[in-house]
N, C-alpha and C positions, 0 to 999 in steps of 0.2 A: 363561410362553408366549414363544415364539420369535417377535417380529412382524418381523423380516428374514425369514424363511420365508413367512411370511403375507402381505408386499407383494410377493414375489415370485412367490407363486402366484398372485396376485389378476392383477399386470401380464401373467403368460401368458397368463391365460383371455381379457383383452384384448385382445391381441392377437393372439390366435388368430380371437377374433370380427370382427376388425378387418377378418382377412382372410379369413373365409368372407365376409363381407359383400363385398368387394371382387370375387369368381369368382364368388359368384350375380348382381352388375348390374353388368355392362361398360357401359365410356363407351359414347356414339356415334363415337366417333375406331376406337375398337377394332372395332366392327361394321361403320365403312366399310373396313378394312383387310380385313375377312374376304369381301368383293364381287371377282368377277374382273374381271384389269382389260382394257381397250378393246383390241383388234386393231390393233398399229401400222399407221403410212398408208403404202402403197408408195412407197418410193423412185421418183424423180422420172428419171426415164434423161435427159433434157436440162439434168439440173441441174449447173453449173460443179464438176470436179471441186477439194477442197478440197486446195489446198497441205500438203504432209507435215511435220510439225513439224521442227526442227531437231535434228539428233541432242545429245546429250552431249558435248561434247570433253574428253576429259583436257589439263590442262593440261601435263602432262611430253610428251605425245606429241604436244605444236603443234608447227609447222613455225616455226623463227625470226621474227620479224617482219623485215620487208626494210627495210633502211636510205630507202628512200622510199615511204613508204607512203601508202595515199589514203584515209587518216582525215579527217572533214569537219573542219573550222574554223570558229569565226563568221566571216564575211566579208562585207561590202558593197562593191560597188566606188565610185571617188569619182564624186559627181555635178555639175554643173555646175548654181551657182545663178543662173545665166542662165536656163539654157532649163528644169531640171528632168530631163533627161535625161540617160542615162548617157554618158560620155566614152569616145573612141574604139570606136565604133561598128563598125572597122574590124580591131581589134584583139583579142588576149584577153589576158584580165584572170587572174594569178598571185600567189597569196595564197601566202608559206611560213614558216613555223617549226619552228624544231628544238629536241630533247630529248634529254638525253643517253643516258637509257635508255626502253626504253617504258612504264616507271611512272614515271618523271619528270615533271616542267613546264614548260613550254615555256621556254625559255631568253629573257632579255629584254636582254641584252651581252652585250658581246664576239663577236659574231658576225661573218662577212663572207660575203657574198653575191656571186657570180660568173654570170653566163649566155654562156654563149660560143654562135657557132653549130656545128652540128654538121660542117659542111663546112671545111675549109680555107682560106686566103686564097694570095694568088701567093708568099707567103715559105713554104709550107708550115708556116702557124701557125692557131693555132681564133683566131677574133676573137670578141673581146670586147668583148659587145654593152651591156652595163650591169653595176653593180656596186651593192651596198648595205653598211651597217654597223649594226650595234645588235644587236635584235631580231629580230624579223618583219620581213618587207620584200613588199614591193609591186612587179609590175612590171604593164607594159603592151608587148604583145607583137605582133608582126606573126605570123599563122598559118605554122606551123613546127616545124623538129625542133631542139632546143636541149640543151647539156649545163648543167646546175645545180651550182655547185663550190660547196661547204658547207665553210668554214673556224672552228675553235673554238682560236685557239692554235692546237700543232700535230695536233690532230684532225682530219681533213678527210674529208668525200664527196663524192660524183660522182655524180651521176643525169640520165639521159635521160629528157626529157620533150616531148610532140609539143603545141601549143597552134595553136587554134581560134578563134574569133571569140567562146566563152564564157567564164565566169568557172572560174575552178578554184582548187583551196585542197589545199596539199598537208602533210607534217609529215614532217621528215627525222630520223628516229631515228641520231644518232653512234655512239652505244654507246662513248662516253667516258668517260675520270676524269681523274686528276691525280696529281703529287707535287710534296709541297713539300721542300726541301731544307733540310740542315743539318750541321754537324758538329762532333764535340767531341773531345776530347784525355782521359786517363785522367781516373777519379772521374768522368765526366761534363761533365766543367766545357766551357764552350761556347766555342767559337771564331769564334762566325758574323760575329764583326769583325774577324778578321786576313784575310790574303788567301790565301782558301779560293776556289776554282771546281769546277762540275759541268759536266760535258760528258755529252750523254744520245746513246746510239748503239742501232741496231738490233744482232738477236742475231743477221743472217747474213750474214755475208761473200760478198763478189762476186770477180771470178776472178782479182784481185789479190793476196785473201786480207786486205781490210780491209771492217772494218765500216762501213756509211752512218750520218754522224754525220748529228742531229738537230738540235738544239741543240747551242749550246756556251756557255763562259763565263756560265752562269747562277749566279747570287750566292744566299748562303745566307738563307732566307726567303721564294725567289723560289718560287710555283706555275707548273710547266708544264702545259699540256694538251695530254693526250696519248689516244689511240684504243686502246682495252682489249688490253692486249697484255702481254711483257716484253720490260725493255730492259737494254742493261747499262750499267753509269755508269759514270764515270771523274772521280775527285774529286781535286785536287791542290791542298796545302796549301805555298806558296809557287812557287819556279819553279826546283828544284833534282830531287830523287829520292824527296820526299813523298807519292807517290801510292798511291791508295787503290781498287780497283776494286770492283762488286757486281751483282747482278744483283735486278731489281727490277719487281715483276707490279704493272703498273695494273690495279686492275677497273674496271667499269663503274660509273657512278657516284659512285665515292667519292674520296674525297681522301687517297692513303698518303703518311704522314711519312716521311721516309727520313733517317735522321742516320746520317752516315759518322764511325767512329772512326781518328783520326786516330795512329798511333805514333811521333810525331816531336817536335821542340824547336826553336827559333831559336838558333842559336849564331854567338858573336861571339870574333873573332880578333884575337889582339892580338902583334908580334913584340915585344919589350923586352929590355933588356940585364940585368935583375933582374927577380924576383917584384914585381909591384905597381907596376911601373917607366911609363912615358910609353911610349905605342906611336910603332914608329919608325917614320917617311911612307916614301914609294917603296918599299914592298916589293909582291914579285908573291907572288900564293898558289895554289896547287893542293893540291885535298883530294883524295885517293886511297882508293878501296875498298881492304879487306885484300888484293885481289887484283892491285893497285898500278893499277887502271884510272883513270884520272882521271874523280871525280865531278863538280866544278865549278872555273871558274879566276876567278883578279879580281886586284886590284890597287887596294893602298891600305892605312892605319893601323888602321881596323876594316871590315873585309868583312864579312857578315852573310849567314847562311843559313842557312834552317833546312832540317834536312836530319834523310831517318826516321832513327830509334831502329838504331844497331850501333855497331860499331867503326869508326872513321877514320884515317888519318894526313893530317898538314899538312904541307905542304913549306912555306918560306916563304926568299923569295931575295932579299938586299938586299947590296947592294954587294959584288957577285962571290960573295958567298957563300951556301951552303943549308944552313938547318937543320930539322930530321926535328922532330913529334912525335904520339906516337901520343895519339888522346882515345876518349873511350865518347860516346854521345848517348842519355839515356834520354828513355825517351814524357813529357811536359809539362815536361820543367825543361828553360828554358833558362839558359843562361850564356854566360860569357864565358871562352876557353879561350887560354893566354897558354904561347907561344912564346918562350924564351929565348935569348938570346945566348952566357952564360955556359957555359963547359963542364961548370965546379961544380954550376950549377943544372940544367943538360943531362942528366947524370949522374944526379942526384937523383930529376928528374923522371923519369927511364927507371926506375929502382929502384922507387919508390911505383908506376909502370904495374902494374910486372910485381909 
């Protein structure tokens, strides 16, 4: 006998009766459902009409947030433990902090605070009324129109704000970032200890036809703060024809590395009357581009410059006399490049050039 067939014909008959049983005697839950229901109550015609909910915003189709916005703050203003009551009475009370982006956190350094008033003084200047540093700052204001100078580095905004005899709390969105600087010579290898400088310039020229420098002489390691933009650098690795330019996008928020590669070497000059010989004092030098332009000039036993990666010649002039030699300068080797006297070695040295 098959008893899988047998409990499974027994378990339908089951529940088959399970559920005739269940459509012959409905709850009471079911029989109040089958009741019609009450005549809604007429709307009330003096009843306050309800506010419309707020729509949806896509967030791609917001409008920017405005670099001064009137997001609340916590804020108290200060109280006098004298009397208990608030201070300048007379006055309104200006809570501000700023952020660099509007998902950011309020910034708590490096900041500096400016209020000027909005009118002129007899020098045809704004006068400035208060200043703060840090974070957040605090002021206490006479009722009036004032400009707000929000400084981060070289970040900066400007907002007009009119104050009152109340408190007010405001939050200045920069929309800033930063670069930190650096640079290095072939393979990578770092130079951020010889003397490298950055200089940070805007990308548009005024009717001179030069760019508004921003900074200058900033050292490698050093973070600038700057307001989301791009700028173009100018990197120079000693103080001869080592230079390096680039063009460089701050975003908002974040902090870009910027490492400038450098194709140059430090080379050292030496005149001697032999290979390997004592450099000889009082001599004058001029290094000359292949196009015989004078790159740099000096004076003395070892002159020192490093100068980019090409061809050079050296002049070098000592006791009425000049003598010529051409060198190469490759990307990180430096050396020492030795000028002879001899005509033998003159000769030589032009041969192995060429």
């Amino acid at each position: 006998m098959n008893f899988g067939r047998v409990f499974k014909t027994a378990a339908l008959i089951i529940a088959l009766c399970a559920t005739s049983m269940l459509i012959e005697v409905p709850s009471a839950s079911a029989q109040t459902a089958e009741l019609p229901l009450p005549p809604a109550a007429k709307p009330d015609p003096n009843a306050p009409v309800a506010a419309p909910e707020d729509p949806i915003i896509n967030l791609l189709d917001r409008e920017p947030e405005p670099l001064f916005s009137d997001t609340l703050v916590p804020y108290a203003p200060a109280r006098s433990a004298a009397t208990g009551v608030s201070e300048g009475l007379q006055q309104g009370a200006l809570y501000l902090l700023a952020k660099l982006t509007s998902d950011s956190t309020p910034l708590n350094e490096g900041l500096i605070w400016r209020i000027y008033s909005e009118t002129t003084n007899a020098d045809g200047r704004l006068q400035l009324i208060a200043t703060s540093q840090g974070g957040d700052a605090e002021f206490r204001l006479d009722p009036g129109t004032y400009l707000i100078h929000t400084a981060y580095g070289y970040a900066q905004a400007t907002n007009r704000i009119v104050i009152g005899k109340e408190v007010q709390s405001k939050m200045v969105t920069l929309n800033a970032g930063g670069i930190k600087f650096g640079a290095s010579l072939k393979d990578g290898e770092n130079i951020d200890h010889e003397p490298v400088s950055f200089d940070v310039f805007g990308m548009k020229f005024d009717e001179r036809g030069e760019r508004h420098k921003i900074a200058s002489d900033v050292k490698p390691g050093s973070i600038v703060r700057l307001s989301a933009d791009t700028y173009h650098v100018v990197s120079r690795y000693g103080n001869v024809n080592a230079v390096v330019r680039a063009d460089i996008q701050v975003l908002p928020g974040k902090l870009t590395e910027a490492t400038i590669l450098h194709k140059a070497a430090d080379i050292t000059l030496k005149l001697v009357s032999e290979r390997g010989g004592e450099a000889i004092a009082n001599t004058t030098w001029s290094i000359l581009s292949p196009g015989g332009d004078v790159v740099v000039e000096a004076t003395g036993a070892f002159p020192d410059f490093i100068l980019a990666s090409g061809e050079y010649e050296a002049l070098a002039r000592n006791n009425g006399r000049t003598y010529l030699h051409t060198f190469q300068v490759a990307p990180g080797e430096d050396r020492e490049v030795e000028v002879v006297t001899s005509i033998s070695e003159l000769a030589s040295q032009q041969s192995s050039a060429n």
